[in-house]
VOFIGU-382491 format. One record per atom (N, C-alpha, C): residue in three letters; z, x, y. Coordinates in pm, whole numbers, padded with zeros to 5 digits, always signed. Last residue first. Layout:
// VOFIGU-382491
ALAZXY;...
This chain:
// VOFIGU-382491
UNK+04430-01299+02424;UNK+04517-01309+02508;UNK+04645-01328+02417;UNK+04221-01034+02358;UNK+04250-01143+02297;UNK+04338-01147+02349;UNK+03911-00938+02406;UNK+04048-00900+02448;UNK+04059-01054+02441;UNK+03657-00794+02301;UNK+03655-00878+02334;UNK+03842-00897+02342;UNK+03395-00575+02270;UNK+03511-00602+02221;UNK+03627-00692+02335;UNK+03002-00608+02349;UNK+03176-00530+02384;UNK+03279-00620+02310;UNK+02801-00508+02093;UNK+02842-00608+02149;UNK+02985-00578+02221;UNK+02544-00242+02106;UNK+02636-00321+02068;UNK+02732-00456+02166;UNK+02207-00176+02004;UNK+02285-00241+02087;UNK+02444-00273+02009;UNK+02016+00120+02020;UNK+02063+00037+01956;UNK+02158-00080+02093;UNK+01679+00216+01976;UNK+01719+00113+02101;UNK+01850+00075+01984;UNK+01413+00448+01939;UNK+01540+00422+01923;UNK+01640+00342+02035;UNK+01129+00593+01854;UNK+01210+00515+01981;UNK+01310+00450+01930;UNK+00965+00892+01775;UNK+01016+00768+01755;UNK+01139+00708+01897;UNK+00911+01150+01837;UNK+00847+01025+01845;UNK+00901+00887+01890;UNK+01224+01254+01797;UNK+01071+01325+01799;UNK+01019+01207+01873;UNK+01413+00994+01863;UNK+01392+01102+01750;UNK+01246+01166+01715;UNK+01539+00926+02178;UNK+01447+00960+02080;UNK+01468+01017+01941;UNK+01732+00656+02296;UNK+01712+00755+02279;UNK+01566+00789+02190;UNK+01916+00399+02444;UNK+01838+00429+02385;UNK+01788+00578+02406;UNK+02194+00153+02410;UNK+02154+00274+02393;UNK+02037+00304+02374;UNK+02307-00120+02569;UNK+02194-00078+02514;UNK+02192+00092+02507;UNK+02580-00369+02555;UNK+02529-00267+02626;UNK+02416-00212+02515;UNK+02680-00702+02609;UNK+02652-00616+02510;UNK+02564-00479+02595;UNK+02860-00797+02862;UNK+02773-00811+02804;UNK+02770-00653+02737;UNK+03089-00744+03097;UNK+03093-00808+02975;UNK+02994-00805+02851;UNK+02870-00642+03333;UNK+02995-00636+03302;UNK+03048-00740+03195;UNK+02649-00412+03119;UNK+02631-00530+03277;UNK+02829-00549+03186;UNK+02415-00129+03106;UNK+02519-00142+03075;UNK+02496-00281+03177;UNK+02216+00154+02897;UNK+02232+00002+03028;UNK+02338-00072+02974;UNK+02208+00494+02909;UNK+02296+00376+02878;UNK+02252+00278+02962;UNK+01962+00687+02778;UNK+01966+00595+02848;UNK+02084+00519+02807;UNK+01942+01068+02677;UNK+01952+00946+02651;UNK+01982+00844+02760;UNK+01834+01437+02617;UNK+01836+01298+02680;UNK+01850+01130+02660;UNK+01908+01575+02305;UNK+01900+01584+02421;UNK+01897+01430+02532;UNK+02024+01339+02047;UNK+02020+01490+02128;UNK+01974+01474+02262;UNK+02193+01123+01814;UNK+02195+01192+01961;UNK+02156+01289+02006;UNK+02331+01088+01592;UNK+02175+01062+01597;UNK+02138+01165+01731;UNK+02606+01081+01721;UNK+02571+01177+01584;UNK+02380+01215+01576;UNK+02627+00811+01791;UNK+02606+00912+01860;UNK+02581+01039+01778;UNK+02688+00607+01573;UNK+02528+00670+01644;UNK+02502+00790+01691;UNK+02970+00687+01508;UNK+02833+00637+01417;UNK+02762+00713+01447;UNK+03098+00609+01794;UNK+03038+00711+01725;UNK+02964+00779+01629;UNK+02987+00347+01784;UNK+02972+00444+01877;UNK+02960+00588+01857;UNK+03159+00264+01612;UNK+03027+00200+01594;UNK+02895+00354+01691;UNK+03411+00312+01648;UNK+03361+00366+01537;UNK+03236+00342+01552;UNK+03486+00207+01907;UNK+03458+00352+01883;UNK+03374+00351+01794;UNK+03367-00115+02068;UNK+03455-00015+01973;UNK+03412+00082+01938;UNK+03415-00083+02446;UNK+03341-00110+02316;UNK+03448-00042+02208;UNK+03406-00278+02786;UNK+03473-00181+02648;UNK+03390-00223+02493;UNK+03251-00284+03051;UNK+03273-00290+02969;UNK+03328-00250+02855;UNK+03073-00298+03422;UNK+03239-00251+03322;UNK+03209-00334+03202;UNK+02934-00208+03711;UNK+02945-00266+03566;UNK+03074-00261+03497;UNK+02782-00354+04030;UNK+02878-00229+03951;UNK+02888-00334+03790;UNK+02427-00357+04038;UNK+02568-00422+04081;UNK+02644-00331+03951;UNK+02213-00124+04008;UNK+02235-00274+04140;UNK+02339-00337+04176;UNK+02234+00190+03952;UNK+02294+00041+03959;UNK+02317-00017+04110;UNK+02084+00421+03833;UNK+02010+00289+03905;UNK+02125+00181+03929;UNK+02043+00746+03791;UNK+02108+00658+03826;UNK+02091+00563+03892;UNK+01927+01038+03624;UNK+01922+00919+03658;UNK+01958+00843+03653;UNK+02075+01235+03491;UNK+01965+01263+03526;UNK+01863+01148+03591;UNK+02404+01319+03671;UNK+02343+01253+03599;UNK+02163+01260+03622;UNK+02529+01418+03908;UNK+02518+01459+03772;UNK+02450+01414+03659;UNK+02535+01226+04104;UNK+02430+01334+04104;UNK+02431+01407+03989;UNK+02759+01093+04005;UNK+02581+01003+04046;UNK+02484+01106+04030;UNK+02943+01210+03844;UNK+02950+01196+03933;UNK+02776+01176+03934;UNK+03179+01083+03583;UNK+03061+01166+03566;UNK+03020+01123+03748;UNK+03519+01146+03428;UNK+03448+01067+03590;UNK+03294+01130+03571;UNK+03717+01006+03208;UNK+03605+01129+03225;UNK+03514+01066+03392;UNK+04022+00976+03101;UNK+03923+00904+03167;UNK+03833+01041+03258;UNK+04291+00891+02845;UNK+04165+00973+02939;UNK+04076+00909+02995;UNK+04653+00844+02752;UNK+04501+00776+02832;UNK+04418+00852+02844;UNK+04886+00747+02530;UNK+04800+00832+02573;UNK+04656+00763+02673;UNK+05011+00539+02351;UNK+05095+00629+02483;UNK+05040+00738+02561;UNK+04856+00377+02277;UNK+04970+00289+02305;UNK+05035+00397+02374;UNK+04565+00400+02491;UNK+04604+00393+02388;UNK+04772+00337+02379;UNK+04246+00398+02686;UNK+04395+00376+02713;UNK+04452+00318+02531;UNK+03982+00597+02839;UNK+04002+00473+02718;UNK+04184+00486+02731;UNK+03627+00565+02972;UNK+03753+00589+02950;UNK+03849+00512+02851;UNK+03392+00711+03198;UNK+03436+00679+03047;UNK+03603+00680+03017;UNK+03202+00638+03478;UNK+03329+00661+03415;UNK+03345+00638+03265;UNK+02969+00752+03731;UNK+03048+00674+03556;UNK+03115+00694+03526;UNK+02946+00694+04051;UNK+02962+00777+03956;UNK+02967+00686+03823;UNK+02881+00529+04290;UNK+02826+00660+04321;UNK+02902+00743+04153;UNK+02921+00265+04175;UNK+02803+00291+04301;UNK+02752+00435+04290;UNK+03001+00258+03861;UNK+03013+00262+03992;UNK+02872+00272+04076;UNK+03049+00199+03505;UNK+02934+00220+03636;UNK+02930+00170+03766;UNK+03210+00215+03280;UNK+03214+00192+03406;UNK+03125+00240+03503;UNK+03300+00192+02959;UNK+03178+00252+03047;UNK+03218+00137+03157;UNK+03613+00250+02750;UNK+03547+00135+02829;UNK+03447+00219+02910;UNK+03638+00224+02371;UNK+03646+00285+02455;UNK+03587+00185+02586;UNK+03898+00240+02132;UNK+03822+00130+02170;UNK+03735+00227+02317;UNK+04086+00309+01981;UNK+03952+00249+01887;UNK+03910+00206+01981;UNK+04250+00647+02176;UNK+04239+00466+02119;UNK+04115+00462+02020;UNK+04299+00900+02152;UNK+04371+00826+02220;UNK+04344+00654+02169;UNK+04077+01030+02087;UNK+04201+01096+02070;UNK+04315+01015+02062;UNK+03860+00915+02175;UNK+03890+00877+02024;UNK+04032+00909+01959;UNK+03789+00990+02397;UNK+03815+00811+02357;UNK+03928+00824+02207;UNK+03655+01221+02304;UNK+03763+01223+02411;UNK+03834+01091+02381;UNK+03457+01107+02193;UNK+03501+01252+02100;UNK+03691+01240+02190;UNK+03271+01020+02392;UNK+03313+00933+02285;UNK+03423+01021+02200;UNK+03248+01223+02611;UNK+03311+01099+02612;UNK+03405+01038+02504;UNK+03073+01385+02443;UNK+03196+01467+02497;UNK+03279+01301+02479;UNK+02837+01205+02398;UNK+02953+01260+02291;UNK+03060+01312+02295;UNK+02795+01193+02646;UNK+02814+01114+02627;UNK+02888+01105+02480;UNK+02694+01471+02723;UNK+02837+01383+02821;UNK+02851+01301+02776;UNK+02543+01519+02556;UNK+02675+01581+02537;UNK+02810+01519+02608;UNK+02312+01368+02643;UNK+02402+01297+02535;UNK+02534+01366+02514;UNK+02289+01336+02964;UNK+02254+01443+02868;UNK+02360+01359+02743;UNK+02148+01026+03101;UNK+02220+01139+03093;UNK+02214+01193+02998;UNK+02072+00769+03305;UNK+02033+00831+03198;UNK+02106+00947+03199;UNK+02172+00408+03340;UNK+02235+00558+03324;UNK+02153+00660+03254;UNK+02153+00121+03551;UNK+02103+00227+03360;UNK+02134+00362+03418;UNK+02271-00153+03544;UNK+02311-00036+03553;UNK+02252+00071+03399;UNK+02275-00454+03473;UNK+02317-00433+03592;UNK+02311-00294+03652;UNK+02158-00643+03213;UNK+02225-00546+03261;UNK+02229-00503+03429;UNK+02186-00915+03097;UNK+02183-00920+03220;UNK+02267-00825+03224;UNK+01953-00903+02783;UNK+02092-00902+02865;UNK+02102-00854+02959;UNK+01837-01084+02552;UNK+01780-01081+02672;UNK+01925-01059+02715;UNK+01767-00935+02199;UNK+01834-01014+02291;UNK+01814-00968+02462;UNK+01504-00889+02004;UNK+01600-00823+02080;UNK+01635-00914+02202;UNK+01463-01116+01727;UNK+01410-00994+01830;UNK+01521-01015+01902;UNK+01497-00974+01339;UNK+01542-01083+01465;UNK+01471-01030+01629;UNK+01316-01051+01042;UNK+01367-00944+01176;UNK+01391-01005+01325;UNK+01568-01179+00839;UNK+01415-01156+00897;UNK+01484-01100+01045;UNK+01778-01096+00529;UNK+01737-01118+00721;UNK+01664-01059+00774;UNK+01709-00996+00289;UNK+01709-01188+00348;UNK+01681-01167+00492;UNK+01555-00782+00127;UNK+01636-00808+00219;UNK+01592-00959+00331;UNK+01441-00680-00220;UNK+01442-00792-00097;UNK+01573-00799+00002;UNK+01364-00346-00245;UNK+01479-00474-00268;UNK+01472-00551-00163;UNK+01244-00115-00439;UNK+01229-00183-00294;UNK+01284-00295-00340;UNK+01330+00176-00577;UNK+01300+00050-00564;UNK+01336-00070-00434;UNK+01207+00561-00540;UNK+01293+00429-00489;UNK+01253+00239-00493;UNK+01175+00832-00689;UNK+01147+00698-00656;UNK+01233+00596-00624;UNK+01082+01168-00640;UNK+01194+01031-00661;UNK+01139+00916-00642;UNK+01003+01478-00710;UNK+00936+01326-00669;UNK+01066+01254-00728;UNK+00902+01812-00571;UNK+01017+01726-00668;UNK+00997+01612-00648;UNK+00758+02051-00615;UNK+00755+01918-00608;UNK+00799+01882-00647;UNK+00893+02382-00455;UNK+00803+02327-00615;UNK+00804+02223-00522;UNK+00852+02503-00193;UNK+00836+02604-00291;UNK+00812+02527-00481;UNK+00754+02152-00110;UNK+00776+02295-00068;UNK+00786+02406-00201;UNK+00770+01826-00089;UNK+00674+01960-00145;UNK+00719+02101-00065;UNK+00852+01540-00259;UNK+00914+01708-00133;UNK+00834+01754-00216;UNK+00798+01235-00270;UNK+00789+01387-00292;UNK+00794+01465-00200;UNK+00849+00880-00285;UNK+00907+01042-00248;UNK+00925+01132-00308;UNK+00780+00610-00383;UNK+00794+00732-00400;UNK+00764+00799-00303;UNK+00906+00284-00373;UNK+00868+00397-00289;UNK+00864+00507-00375;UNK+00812-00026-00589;UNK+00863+00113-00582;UNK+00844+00208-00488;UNK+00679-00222-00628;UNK+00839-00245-00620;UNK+00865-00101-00628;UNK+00404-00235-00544;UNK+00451-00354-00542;UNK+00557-00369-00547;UNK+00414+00116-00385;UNK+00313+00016-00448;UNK+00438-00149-00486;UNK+00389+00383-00135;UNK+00463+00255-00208;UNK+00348+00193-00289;UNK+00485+00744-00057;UNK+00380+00637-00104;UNK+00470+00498-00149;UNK+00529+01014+00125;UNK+00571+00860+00076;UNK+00460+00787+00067;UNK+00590+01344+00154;UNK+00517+01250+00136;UNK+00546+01139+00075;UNK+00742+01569+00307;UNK+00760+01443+00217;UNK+00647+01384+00230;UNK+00789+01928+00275;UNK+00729+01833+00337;UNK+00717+01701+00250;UNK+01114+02147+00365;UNK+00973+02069+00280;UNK+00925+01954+00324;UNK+01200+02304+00533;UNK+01092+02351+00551;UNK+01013+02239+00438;UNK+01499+02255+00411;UNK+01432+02227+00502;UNK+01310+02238+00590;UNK+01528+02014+00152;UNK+01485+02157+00181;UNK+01429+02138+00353;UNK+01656+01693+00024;UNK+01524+01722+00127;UNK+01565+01940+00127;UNK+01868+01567-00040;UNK+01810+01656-00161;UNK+01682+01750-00073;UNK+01938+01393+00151;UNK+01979+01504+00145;UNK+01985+01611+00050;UNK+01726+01227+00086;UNK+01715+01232+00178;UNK+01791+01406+00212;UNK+01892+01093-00162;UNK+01745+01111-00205;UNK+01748+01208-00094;UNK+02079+00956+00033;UNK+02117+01019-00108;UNK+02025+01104-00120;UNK+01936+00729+00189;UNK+02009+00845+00252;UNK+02057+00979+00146;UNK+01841+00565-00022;UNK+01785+00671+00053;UNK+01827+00779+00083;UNK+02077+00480-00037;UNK+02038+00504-00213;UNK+01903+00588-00161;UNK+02158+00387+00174;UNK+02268+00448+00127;UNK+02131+00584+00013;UNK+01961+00192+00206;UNK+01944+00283+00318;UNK+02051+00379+00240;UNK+01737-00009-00006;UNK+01913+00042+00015;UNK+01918+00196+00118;UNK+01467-00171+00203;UNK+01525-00045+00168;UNK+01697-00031+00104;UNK+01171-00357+00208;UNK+01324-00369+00193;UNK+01411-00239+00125;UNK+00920-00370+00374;UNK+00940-00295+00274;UNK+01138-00332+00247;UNK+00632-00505+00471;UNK+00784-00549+00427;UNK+00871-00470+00378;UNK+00296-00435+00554;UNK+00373-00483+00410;UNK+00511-00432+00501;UNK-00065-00461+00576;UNK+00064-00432+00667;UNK+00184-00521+00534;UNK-00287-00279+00367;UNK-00213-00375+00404;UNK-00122-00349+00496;UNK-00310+00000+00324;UNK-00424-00088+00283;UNK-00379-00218+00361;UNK-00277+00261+00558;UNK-00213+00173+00557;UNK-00339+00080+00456;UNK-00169+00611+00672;UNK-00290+00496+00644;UNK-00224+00428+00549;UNK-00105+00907+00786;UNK-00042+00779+00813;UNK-00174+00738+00772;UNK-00001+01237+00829;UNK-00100+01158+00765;UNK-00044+01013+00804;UNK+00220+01327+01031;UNK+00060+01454+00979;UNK-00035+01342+00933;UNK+00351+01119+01206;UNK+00312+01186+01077;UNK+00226+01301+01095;UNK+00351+01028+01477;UNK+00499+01122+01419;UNK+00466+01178+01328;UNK+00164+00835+01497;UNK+00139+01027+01567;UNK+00267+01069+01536;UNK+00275+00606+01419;UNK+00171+00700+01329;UNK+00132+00862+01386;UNK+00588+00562+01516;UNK+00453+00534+01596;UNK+00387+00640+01458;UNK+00871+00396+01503;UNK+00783+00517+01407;UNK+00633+00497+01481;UNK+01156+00231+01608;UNK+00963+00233+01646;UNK+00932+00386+01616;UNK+01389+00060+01544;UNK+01366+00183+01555;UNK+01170+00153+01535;UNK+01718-00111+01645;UNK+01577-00136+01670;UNK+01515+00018+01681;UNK+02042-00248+01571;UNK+01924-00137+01566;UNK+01791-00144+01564;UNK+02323-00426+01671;UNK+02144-00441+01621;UNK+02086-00309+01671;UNK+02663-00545+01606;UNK+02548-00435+01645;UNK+02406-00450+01542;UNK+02804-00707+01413;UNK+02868-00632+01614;UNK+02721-00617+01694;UNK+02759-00807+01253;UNK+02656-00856+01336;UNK+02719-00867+01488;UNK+02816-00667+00975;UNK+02927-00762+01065;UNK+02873-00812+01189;UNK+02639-00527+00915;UNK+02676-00698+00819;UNK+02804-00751+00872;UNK+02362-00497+01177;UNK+02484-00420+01050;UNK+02548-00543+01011;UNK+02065-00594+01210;UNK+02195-00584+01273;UNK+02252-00583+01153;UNK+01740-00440+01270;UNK+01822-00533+01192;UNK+01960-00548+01249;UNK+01364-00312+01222;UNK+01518-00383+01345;UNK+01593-00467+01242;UNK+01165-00071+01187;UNK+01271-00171+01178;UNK+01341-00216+01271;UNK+00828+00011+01173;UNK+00902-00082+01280;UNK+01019-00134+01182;UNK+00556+00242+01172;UNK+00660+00180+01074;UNK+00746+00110+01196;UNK+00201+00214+01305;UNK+00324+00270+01283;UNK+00477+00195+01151;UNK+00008+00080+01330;UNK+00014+00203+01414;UNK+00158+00272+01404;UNK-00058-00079+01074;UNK-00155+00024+01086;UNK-00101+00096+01237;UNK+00316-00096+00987;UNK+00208-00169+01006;UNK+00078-00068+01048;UNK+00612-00195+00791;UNK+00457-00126+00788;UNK+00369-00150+00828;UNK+00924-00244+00840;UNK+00768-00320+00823;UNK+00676-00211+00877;UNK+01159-00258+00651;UNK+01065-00147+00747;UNK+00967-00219+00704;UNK+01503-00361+00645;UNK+01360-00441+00656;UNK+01230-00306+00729;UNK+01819-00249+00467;UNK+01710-00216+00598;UNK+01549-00254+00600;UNK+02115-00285+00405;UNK+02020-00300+00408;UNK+01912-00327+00508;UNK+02285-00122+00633;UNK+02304-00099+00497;UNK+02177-00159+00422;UNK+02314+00045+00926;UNK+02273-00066+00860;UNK+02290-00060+00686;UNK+02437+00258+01042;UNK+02449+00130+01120;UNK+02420+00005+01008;UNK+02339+00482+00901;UNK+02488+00487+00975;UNK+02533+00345+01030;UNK+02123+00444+00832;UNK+02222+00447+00701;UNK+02334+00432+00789;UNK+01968+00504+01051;UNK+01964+00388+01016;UNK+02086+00371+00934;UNK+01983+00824+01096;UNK+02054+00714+01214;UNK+02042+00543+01198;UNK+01941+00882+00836;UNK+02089+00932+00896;UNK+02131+00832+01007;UNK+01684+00817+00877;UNK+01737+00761+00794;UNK+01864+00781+00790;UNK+01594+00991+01117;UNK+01537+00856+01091;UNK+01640+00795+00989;UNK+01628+01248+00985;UNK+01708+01214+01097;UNK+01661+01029+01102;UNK+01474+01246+00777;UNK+01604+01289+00713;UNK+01716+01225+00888;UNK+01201+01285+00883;UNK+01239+01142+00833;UNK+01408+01129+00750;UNK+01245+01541+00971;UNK+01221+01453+01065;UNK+01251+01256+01002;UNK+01241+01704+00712;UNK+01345+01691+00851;UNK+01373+01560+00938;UNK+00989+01670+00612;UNK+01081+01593+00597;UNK+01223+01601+00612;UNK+00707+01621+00832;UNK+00841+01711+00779;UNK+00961+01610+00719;UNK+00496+01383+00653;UNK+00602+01440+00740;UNK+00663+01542+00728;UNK+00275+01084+00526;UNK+00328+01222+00571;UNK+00346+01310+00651;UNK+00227+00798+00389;UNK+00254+00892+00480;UNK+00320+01018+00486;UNK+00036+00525+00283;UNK+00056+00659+00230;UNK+00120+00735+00382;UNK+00058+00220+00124;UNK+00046+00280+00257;UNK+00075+00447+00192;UNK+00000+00082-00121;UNK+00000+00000+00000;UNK+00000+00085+00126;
């Protein structure tokens, strides 16, 4: 049904930053690229990832096809990868295969498993404030949060960001200043808290440059690259119970 090929570095980071969020995973195959989106099984958080065909060496397609993944039973397969070898993936009616080719060929196969939830589209949210910045400030952040609470809060001022978080006897709070940042747009100030673990999850995926949009209450948007690929996750803020 489709044939592609990669470093298979590159599809080892793809599947590290899906396995971390999702457990079962919908990749639809189509002639300009691969496309998942799904939300994790507590439906805090939705991952939206865009494989464009110029990520491969090879990409061709007989059909556009569904593919239903155990992202775990990947992720497994994934860290058998060498790092100089190259994967090639093929599917046919219930099976992926994966071969690493480098100094030998080693081939696995993976069975494709129906996954129920159709691909949802991406929610409309009245952000207020996009942030672009180096992800270190933003792992520094999350790494800092963590000392101290599960929960962390983004604050987007007029002239800076703030990260911060308050525990039962400890606090931090990181000030990032407007000009520090590699771009700063807010129309109206923001605030929101999120939970860590989800956060940090991702951030792991994370290198060089990334986008926070953020609005005050509402679910906030991460997005970043992997080579090519486009990477949009969302989570939902944590919600204070009286």
């Amino acid at each position: 049904m489709f044939n592609a090929k990669l470093e298979a570095r590159l599809w080892r980071d793809i599947v590290n930053t899906v396995s971390s969020i999702i457990e079962e995973a919908p990749f639809e195959v189509k002639e300009k690229g691969i496309y998942m989106r799904a939300m994790d099984p507590s439906h805090i958080s939705m991952l939206d990832i865009e494989i464009p065909k110029e990520m491969f060496d090879e990409f061709s397609i007989d059909k556009e096809v569904s593919l239903g993944i155990d992202m775990d039973e990947m992720r497994k397969i994934m860290y058998r990868a060498k790092p100089s070898d190259i994967l090639v993936m093929k599917a046919d009616e219930s099976k992926i295969h994966m071969t690493f080719i480098g100094e030998s060929k080693r081939k696995f196969g993976l069975p494709i498993i129906d996954v129920l939830e159709k691909r949802s589209k991406l929610p409309e949210i009245p952000f207020t404030a996009t942030v672009k910045l180096n992800s270190e400030i933003f792992q520094d952040g999350i790494k800092d949060a963590s000392v101290v609470a599960d929960h962390i809060t983004f604050e987007a001022r007029k002239d800076s960001f703030l990260m911060k978080a308050q525990g039962d006897t400890s606090d931090i709070e990181t000030v990032n200043e407007k000009d520090s940042m590699i771009e700063y747009d807010v129309k109206e100030a923001a605030k929101a808290t999120f939970n860590l673990s989800y956060l940090s999850d991702i951030s792991k995926s994370i290198y060089g440059a990334m986008v926070i949009k953020l609005g005050s209450d509402v679910p906030l948007m991460l997005e970043f690259d992997i080579d090519k690929a486009k990477v949009k996750f969302i989570l939902a803020p944590r919600i204070e119970r009286e």
